[in-house]
C-alpha positions in Angstrom: -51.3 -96.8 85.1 -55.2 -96.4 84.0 -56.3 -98.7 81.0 -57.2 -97.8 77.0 -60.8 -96.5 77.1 -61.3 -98.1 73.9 -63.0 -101.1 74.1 -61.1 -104.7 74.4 -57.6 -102.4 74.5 -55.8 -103.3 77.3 -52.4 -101.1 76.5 -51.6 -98.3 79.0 -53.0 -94.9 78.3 -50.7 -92.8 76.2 -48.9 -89.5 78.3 -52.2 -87.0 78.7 -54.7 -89.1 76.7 -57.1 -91.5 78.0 -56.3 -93.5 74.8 -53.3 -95.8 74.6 -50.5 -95.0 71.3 -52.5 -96.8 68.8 -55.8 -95.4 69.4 -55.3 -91.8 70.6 -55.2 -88.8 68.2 -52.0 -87.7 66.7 -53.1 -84.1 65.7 -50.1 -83.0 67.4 -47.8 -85.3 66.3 -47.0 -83.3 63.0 -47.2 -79.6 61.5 -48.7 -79.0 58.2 -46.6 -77.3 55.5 -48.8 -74.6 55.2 -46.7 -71.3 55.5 -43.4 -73.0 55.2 -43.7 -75.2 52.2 -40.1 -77.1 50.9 -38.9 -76.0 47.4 -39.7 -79.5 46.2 -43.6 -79.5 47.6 -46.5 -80.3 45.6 -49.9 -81.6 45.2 -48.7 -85.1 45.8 -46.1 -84.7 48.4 -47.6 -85.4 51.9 -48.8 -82.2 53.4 -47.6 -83.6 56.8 -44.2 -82.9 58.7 -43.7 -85.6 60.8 -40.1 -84.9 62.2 -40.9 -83.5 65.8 -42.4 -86.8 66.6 -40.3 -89.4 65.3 -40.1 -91.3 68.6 -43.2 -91.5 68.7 -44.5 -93.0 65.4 -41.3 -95.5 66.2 -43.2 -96.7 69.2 -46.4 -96.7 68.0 -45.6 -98.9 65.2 -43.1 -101.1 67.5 -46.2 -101.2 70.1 -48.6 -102.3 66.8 -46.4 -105.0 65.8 -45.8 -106.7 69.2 -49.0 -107.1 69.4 -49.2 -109.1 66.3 -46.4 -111.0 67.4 -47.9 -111.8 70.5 -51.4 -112.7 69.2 -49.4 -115.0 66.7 -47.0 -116.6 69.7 -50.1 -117.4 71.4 -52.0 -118.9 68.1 -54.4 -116.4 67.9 -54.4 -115.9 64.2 -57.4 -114.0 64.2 -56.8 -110.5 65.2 -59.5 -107.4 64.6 -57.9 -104.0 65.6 -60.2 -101.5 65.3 -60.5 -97.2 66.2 -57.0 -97.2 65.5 -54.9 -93.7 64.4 -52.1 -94.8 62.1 -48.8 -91.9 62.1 -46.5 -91.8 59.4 -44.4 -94.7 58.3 -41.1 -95.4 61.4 -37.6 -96.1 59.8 -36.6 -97.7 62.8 -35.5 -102.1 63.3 -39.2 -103.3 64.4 -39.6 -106.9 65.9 -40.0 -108.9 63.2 -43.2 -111.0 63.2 -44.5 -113.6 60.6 -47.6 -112.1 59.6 -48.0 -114.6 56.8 -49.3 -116.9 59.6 -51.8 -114.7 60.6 -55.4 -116.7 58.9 -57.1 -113.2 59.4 -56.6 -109.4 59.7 -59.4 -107.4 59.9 -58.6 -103.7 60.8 -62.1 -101.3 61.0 -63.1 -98.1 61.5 -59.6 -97.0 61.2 -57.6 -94.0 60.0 -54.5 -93.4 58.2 -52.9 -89.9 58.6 -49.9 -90.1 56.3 -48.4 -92.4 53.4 -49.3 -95.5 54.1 -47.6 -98.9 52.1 -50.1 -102.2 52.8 -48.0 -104.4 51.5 -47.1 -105.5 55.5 -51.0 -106.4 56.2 -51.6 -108.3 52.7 -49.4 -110.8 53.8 -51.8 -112.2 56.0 -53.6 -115.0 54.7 -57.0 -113.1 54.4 -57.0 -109.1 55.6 -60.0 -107.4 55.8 -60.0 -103.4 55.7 -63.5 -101.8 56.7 -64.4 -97.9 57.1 -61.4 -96.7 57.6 -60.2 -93.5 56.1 -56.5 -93.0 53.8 -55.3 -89.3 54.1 -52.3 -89.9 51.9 -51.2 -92.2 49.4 -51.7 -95.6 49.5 -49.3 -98.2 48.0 -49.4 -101.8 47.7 -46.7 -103.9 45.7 -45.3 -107.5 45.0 -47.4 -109.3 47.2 -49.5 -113.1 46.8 -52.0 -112.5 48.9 -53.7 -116.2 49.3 -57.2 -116.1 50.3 -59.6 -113.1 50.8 -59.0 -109.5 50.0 -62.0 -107.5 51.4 -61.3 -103.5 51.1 -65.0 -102.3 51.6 -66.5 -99.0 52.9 -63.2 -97.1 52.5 -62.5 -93.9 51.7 -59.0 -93.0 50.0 -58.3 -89.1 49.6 -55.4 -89.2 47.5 -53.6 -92.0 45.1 -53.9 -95.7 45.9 -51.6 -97.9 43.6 -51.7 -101.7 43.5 -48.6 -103.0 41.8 -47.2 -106.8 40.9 -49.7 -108.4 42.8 -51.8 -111.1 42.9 -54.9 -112.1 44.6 -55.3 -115.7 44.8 -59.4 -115.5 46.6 -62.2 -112.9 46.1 -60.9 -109.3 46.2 -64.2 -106.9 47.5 -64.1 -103.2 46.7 -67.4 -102.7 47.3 -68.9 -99.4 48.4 -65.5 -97.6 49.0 -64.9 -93.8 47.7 -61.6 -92.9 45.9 -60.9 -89.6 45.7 -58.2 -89.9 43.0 -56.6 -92.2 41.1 -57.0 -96.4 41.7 -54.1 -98.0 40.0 -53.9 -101.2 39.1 -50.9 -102.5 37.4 -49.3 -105.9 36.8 -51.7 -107.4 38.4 -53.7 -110.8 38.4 -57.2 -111.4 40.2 -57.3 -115.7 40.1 -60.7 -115.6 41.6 -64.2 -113.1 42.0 -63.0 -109.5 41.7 -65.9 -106.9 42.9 -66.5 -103.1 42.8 -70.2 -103.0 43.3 -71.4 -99.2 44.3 -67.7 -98.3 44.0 -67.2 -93.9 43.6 -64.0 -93.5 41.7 -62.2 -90.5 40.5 -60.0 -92.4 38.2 -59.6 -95.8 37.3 -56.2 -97.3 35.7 -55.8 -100.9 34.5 -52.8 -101.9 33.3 -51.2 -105.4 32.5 -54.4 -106.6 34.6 -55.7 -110.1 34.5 -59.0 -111.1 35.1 -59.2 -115.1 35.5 -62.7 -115.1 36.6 -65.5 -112.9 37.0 -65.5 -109.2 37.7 -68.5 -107.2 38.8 -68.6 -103.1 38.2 -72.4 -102.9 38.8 -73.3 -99.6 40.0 -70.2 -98.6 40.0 -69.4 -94.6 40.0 -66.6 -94.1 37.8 -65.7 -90.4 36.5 -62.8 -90.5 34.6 -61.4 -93.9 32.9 -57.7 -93.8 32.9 -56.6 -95.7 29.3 -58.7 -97.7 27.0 -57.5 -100.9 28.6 -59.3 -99.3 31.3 -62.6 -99.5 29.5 -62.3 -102.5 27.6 -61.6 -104.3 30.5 -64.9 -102.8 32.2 -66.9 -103.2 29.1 -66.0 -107.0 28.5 -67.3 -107.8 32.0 -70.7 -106.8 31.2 -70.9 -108.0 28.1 -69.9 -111.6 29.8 -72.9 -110.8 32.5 -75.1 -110.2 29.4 -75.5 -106.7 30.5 -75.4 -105.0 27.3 -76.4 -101.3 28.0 -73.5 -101.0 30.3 -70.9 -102.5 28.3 -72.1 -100.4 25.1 -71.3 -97.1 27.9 -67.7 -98.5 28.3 -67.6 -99.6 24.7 -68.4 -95.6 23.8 -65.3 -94.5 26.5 -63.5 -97.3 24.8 -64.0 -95.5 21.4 -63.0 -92.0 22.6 -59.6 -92.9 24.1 -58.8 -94.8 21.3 -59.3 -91.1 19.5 -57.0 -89.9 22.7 -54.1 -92.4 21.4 -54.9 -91.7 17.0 -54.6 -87.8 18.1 -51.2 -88.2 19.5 -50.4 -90.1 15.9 -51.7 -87.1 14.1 -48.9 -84.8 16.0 -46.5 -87.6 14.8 -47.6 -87.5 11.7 -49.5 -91.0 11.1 -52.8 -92.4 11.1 -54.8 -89.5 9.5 -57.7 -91.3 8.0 -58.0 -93.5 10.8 -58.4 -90.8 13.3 -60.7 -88.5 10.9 -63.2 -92.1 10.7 -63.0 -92.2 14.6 -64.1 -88.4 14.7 -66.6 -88.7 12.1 -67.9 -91.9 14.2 -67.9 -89.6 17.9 -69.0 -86.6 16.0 -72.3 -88.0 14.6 -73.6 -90.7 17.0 -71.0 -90.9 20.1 -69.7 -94.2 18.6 -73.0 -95.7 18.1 -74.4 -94.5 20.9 -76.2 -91.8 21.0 -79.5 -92.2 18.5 -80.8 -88.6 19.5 -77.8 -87.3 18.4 -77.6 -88.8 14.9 -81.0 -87.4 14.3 -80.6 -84.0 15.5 -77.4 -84.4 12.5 -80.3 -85.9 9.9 -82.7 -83.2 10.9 -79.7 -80.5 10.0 -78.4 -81.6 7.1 -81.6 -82.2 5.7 -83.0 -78.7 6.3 -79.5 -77.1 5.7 -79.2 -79.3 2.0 -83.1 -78.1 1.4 -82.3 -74.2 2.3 -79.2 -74.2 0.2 -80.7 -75.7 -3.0 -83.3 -72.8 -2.8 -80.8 -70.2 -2.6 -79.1 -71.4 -5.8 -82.7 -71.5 -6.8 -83.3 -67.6 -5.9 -82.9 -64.8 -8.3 -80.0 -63.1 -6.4 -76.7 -63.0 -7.5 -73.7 -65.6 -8.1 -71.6 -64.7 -5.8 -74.3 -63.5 -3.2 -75.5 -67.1 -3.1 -72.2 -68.3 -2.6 -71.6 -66.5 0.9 -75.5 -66.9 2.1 -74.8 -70.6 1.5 -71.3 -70.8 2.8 -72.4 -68.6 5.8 -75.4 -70.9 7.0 -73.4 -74.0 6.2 -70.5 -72.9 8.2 -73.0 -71.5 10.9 -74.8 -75.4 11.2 -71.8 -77.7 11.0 -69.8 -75.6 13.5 -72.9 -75.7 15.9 -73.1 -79.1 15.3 -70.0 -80.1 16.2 -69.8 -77.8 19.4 -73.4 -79.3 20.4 -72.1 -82.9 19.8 -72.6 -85.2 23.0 -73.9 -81.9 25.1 -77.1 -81.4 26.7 -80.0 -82.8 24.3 -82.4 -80.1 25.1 -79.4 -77.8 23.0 -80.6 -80.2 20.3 -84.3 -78.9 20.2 -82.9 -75.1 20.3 -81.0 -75.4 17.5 -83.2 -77.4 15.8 -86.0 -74.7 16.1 -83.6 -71.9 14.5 -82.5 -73.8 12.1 -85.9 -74.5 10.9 -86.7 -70.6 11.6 -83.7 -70.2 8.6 -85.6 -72.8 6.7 -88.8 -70.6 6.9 -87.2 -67.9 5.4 -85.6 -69.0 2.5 -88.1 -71.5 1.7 -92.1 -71.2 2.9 -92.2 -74.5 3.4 -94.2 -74.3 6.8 -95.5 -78.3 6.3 -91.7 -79.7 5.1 -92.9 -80.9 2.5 -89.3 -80.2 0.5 -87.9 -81.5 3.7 -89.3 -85.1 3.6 -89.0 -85.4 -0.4 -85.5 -84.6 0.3 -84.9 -86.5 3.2 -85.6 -90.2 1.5 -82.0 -91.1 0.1 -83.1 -93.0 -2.9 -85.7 -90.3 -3.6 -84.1 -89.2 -6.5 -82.1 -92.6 -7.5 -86.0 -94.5 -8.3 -86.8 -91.1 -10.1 -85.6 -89.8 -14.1 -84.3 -86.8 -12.5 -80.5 -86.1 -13.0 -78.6 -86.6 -9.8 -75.4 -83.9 -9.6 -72.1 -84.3 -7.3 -73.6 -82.2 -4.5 -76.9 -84.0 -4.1 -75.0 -87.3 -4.5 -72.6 -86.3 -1.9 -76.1 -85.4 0.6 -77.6 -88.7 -0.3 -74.0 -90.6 1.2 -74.1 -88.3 4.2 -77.5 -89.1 4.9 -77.7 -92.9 4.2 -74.6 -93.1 6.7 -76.4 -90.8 9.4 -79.9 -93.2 9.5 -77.2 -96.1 9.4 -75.8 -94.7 12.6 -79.7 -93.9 13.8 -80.5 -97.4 13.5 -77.5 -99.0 15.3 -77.3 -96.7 17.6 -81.2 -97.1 19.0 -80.4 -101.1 18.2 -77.3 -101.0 20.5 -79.4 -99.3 23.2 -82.7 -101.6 23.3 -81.2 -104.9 22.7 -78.3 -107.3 22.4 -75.7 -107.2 19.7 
């Protein structure tokens, strides 16, 4: 019988292939459930059928695992298996083989067609997973793994879920793409946790334990999953001193806080609490955001300056009421849609609401705007001061309150 082509594979070629069972392809090993879906199908069932090759993927995995046997019968405890094609999981009796005496596992450039449980590899003493490509889910659970934990360079199309497990050495992420959701639950990292130049979809942490350092530099991340999520995130940076980043997560931390105080408004509780956390997103992104806290000074100001000239104006009563009402109504709602959007929206809206200005007030060089503008203008003055002016005065100290922190939490340390 002719050889593996593969290189350092000295298994038997595999029927037609010139590759042996672990490293040929396995296109044909399953049909996709494509025009005959089952009743119970959807996005996260497999979209494999595996059933027409079920002795197959029983010796493939029986071949895989005497050959960790054997390697570990002849104390060689450090294996590298690499180009290989994994099937779907085999529900037959496999050799058993005592893995945990295995000192290292490395398996590269690898790919993983189907469901795929790791618990099996992280039992080696240090495992090492490298380039290799996830299909399906991937599921890890209940496992001590004792030294190194280096899962680099991957890329994971659907879920991967790490649950009850602890890593006892470094745990590497680094440079791998998820696709979906990376779960992390019950879970304790003793030692250096990394996820440098990680892309993620969406991250979960939950009853996760950081003992020492964690690194998220450069990481990618486009959805955080809970705000345990981003506190956890945020906390490492703001231990590496790195405050700009952690005031990002501490932003994310803020909104799905929101998340959790709306779900108390449909119960019923928590009203002023959440309406303070909107107010706080609304008019600075939780501190964060100084341009937009301006662009909210710049409104109010010229909205509180074109008002007070229409009440000012020789038209009617009720006439003033509805041109005010109407602009007011017109700014906030704007305001509010435009929050946390695309600043240049800021300097549109800013330029018609200072073409409004114009109209009702000729005041081309603002002067009425930056008389009004100084909060205690009319507090050091013996002019009388009514509820509505008062009330502009609050808004407005709060507002350059939130300008201040917000350019103070983005130039330097708390």
């Amino acid at each position: 019988m002719n050889k593996c082509s593969c290189k350092d594979c000295n298994l038997e070629v595999f029927e037609d292939n010139d590759k042996c069972i672990l490293h040929c392809e396995k296109d044909d090993w399953y049909e996709e459930y494509e025009s005959k879906k089952p009743k119970y199908f959807d996005n996260t069932c497999p979209k494999n059928n595996w059933n027409l090759s079920k002795e197959k993927i029983n010796n493939f995995w029986k071949t895989f695992i005497n050959s960790l046997k054997e390697n570990i019968e002849k104390n060689v405890l450090e294996c590298t298996y690499t180009d290989m094609v994994f099937p779907a999981l085999g529900n037959a009796n496999y050799p058993k083989v005592r893995i945990t005496e295995m000192k290292f596992l490395s398996l590269k450039n690898c790919i993983f067609l189907d469901v795929i449980d790791l618990s099996f590899f992280l039992s080696a003493k240090n495992l090492e997973m490298e380039y290799c490509i996830f299909n399906e889910d991937v599921k890890v659970k209940e496992v001590i793994h004792k030294e190194k934990f280096l899962f680099q360079n991957n890329l994971v199309l659907k879920n991967i879920t790490f649950d009850n497990i602890q890593f006892e050495g470094t745990s590497s992420f680094m440079e791998s793409t998820f696709k979906n959701e990376l779960t992390f639950q019950n879970l304790r990292f003793d030692d250096l946790a990394l996820f440098n130049n990680c892309q993620i979809e969406n991250l979960f942490f939950r009853n996760t334990f950081f003992r020492k350092e964690s690194n998220f530099l450069d990481m990618t991340l486009l959805k955080v999953g809970s705000r345990e999520t981003a506190r956890i995130i945020k906390d490492s940076f703001e231990k590496q001193n790195n405050i700009i980043e952690a005031n990002k997560f501490y932003a994310l931390e803020m909104k799905e806080r929101e998340k959790e105080l709306e779900e108390d408004i449909r119960e019923g509780k928590n009203f002023f609490e959440w309406l303070v956390f909107k107010i706080h997103g609304l008019s600075s992104n939780h501190s964060q955001d100084w341009l937009l806290a301006l662009f909210w000074i710049i409104s109010f100001t010229l909205l509180s300056v074109t008002i007070e000239k229409i009440f000012s104006s020789h038209i009617g009563l009720s006439d003033k009421c509805v041109v005010s009402f109407l602009i007011f109504s017109m700014i906030v709602i704007s305001n509010i849609y435009l929050a946390n959007s695309k600043k240049v929206y800021y300097l549109i809206f800013i330029a018609i609401y200072f073409f409004i200005y114009l109209i009702f007030t000729e005041d081309f060089y603002l002067k009425c705007f930056s008389k009004t503008l100084n909060p205690f203008s009319l507090m050091q003055a013996n002019d009388p001061i009514n509820g509505i002016e008062l009330l502009y005065k609050i808004i407005i100290a709060y507002l350059i309150y939130q300008l201040i922190i917000s350019i103070r939490q983005n130039t330097r340390r708390k």
